[in-house]
C-alpha positions as CSV (number, residue, x, y, z in Angstrom):
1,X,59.1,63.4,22.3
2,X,56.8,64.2,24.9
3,X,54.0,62.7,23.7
4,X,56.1,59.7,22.8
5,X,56.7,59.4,26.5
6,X,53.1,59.8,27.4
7,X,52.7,56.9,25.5
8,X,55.2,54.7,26.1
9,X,54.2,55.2,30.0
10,X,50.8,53.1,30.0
11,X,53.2,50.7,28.3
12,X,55.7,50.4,30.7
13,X,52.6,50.1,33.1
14,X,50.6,47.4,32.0
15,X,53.9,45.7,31.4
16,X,54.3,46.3,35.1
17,X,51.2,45.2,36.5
18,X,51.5,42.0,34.1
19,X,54.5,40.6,35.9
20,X,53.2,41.6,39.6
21,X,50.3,39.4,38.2
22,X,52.4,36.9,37.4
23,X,54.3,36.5,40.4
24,X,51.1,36.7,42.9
25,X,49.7,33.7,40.7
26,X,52.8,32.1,40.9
């Protein structure tokens, strides 16, 4: 589980820093 989580968190990251992308270009 932990190391399901430390997965799942660069993820939830780039995911992140996709949509802040996508908003500053919009």
């Amino acid at each position: 589980l932990a190391n399901l989580g430390l997965s799942s968190l660069p993820v939830a990251t780039a995911r992140n820093f996709q949509v802040s992308c996508s908003l500053v270009l919009a």
